[in-house]
C-alpha positions as CSV (number, residue, x, y, z in Angstrom):
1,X,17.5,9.2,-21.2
2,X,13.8,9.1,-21.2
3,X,11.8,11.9,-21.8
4,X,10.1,11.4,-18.3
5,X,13.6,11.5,-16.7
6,X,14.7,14.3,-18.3
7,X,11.9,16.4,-17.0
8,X,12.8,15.3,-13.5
9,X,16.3,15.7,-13.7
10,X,15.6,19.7,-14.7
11,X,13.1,20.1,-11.7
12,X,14.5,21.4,-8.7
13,X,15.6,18.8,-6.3
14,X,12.7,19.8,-3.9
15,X,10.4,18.8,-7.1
16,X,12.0,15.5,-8.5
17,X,11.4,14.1,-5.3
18,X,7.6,15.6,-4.6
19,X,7.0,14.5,-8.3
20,X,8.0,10.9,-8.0
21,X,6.6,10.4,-4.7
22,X,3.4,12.0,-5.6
23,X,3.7,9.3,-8.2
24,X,3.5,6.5,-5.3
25,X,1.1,7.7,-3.6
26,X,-1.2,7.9,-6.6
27,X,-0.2,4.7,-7.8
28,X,-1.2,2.9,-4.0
29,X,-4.3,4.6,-3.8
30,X,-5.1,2.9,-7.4
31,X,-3.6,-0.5,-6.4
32,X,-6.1,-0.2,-3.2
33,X,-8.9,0.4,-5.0
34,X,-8.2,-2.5,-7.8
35,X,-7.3,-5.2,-4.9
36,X,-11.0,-4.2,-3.7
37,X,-12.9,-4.6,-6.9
38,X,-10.2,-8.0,-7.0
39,X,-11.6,-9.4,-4.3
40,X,-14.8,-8.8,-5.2
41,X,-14.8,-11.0,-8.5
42,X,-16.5,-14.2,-8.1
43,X,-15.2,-15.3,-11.8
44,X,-11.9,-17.0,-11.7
45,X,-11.5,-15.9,-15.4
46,X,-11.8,-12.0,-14.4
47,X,-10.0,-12.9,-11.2
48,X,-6.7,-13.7,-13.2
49,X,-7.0,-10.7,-15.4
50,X,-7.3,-8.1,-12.5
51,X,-4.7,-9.8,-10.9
52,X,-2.2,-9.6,-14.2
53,X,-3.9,-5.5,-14.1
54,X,-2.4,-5.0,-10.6
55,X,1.0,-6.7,-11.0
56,X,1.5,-4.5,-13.8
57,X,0.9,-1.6,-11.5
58,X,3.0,-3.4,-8.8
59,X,5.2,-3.5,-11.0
60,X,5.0,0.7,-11.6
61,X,5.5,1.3,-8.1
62,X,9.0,-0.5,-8.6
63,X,9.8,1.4,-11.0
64,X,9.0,4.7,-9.2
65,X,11.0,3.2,-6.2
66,X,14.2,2.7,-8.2
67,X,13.4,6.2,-9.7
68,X,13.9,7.8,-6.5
69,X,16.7,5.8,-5.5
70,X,18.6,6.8,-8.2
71,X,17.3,10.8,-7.8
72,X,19.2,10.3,-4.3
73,X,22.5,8.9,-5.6
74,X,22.5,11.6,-7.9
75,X,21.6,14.4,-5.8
76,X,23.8,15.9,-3.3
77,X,21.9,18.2,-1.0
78,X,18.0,16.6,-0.4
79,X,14.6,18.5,0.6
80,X,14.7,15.7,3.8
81,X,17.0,13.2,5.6
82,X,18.2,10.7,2.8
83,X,17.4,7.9,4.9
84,X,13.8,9.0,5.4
85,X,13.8,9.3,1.6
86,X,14.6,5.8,1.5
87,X,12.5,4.2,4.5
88,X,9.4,6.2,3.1
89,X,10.5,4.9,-0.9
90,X,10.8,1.5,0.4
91,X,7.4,1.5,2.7
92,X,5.2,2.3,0.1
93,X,7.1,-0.3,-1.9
94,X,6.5,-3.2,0.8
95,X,2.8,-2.2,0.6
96,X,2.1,-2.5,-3.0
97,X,4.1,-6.0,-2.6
98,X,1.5,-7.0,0.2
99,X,-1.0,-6.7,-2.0
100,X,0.5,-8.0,-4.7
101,X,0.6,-11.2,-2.7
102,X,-2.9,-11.0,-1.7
103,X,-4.1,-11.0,-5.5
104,X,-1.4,-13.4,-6.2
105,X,-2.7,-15.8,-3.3
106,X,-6.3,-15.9,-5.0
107,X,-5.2,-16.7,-8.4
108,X,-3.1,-19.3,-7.5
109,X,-5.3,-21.2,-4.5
110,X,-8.1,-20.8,-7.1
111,X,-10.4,-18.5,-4.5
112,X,-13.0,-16.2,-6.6
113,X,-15.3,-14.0,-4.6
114,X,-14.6,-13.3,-0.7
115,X,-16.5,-13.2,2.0
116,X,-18.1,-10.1,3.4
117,X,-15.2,-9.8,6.3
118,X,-12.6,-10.0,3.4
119,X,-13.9,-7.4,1.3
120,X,-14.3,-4.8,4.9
121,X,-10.5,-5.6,5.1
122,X,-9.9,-4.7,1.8
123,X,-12.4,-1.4,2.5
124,X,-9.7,-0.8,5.0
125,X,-7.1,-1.0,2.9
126,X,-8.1,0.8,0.1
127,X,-8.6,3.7,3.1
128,X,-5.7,3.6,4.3
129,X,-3.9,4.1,1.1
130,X,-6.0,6.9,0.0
131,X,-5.1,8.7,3.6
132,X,-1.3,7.8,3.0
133,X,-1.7,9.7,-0.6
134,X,-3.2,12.5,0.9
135,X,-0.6,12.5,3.4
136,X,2.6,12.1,0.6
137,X,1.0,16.0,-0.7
138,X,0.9,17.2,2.5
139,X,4.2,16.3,4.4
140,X,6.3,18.9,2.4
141,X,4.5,21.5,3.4
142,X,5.4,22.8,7.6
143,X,2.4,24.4,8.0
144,X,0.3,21.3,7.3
145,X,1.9,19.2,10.0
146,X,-1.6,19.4,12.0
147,X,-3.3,17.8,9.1
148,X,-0.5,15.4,8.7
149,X,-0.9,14.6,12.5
150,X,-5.1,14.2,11.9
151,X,-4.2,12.0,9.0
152,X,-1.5,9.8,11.0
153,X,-4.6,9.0,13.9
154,X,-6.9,7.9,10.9
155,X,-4.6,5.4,9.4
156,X,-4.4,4.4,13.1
157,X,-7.7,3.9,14.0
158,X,-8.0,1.8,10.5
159,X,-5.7,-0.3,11.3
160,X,-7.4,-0.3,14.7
161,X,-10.6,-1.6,13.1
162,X,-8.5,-4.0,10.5
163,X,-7.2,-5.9,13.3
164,X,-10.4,-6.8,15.3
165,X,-12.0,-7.4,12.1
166,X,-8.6,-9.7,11.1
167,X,-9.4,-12.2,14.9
168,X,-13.1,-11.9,13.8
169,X,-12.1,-13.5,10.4
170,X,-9.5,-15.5,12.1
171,X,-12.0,-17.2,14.4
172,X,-14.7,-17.5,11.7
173,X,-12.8,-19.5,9.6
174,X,-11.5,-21.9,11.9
175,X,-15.5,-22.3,13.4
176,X,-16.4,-23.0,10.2
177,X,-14.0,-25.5,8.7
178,X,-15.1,-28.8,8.2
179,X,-12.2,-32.0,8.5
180,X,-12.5,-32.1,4.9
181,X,-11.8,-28.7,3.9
182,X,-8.7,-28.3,6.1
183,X,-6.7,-27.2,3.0
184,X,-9.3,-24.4,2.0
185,X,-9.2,-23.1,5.3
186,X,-5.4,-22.5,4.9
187,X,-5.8,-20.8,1.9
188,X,-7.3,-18.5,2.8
189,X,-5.6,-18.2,5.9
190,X,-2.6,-17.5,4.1
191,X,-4.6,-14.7,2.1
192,X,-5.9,-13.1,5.3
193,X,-2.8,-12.9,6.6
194,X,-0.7,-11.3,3.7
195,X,-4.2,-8.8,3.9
196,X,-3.2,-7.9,7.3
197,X,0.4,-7.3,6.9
198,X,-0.6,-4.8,3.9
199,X,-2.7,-3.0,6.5
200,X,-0.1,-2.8,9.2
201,X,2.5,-1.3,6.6
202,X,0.0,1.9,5.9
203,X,0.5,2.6,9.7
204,X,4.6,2.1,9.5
205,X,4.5,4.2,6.5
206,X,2.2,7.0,8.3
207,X,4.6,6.9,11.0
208,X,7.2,7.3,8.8
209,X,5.6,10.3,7.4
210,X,4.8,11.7,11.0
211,X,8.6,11.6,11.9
212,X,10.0,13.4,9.0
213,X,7.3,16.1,9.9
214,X,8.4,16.2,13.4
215,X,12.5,15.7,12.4
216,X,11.4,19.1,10.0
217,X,9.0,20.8,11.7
């Protein structure tokens, strides 16, 4: 057994399960940030070697995930409803997959350097995931559930703003294309898209996070 596991084995079960998902969080919030700075490299070169940078990290979070699946077929009594373990394991999961995909999409369709639409998505994004980080270290905690609920409306209203700026792109692109650069424009419709999905996921997850508040409030 690895030293790491160790320690989280002797932690309280409250802890092994605040530790790993603190782990998450921290993990999303840096993902966020290093799809931004991604999608802000006009060098194809540097584009492939953030992109390898966040898979790694992607490839983290999966690790954390199975962590905490295993912490919950090994524990019998949990701090919250095992399913809500899971659901909020497997949320922050599909995010860091999303934008995986997004950094994926560039590198393969060859796409260095977005627009300025593209990189306020991302803005978003990288938002979002610092607000669901914030909320991961606060939802343990009963007398924080106002905060929690505070938090919950700003990933809302993010999202909010991500989806008129998603049409806005949307509509732009399509105004734009030319009959010869039909296959660009679905590229990066393809990249908007997975950008969007990432986005709505930080609200699924904050709801997620906003019932096991209410289930333990």
């Amino acid at each position: 057994m690895k030293l790491q596991q160790m320690f989280q084995w002797l932690l309280p079960r409250d802890e092994r399960f605040r530790t790993l998902f603190r782990e998450d969080a921290e993990n999303l919030r840096v993902v966020g940030r290093m799809l931004l700075e991604l999608l802000r490299e006009a060098d194809l070169k540097h584009l492939r070697e953030k992109a390898l940078e966040l898979k790694k990290l992607e490839h983290r979070g999966d690790e954390i995930t199975r962590q905490i699946f295993d912490t919950l077929n090994h524990t019998f009594l949990t701090p919250i409803d095992r399913e809500d373990i899971r659901e909020l394991a497997s949320g922050i999961d599909d995010i860091l997959d999303d934008m995986e995909m997004v950094a994926s999409l560039m590198v393969q369709f060859k796409l260095p350097g977005g627009s300025e639409e593209i990189l306020q998505m991302s803005q978003i994004l990288a938002s979002c995931s610092e607000e669901i980080e914030r909320l991961v270290a606060l939802f343990w905690d009963p007398e924080k559930a106002k905060d929690v609920e505070r938090g919950m409306v700003r990933v809302s209203e993010l999202e909010n703003q991500a989806d008129a700026l998603f049409n806005l792109m949307i509509t732009k692109l399509f105004e734009s294309a030319k009959p010869e650069g039909a296959i660009e424009v679905m590229k990066w419709k393809e990249v908007y898209y997975a950008l969007e999905d990432s986005v709505d996921r930080t609200k699924d997850v904050a709801h997620t996070i906003g019932n096991i508040v209410s289930k333990n409030a």
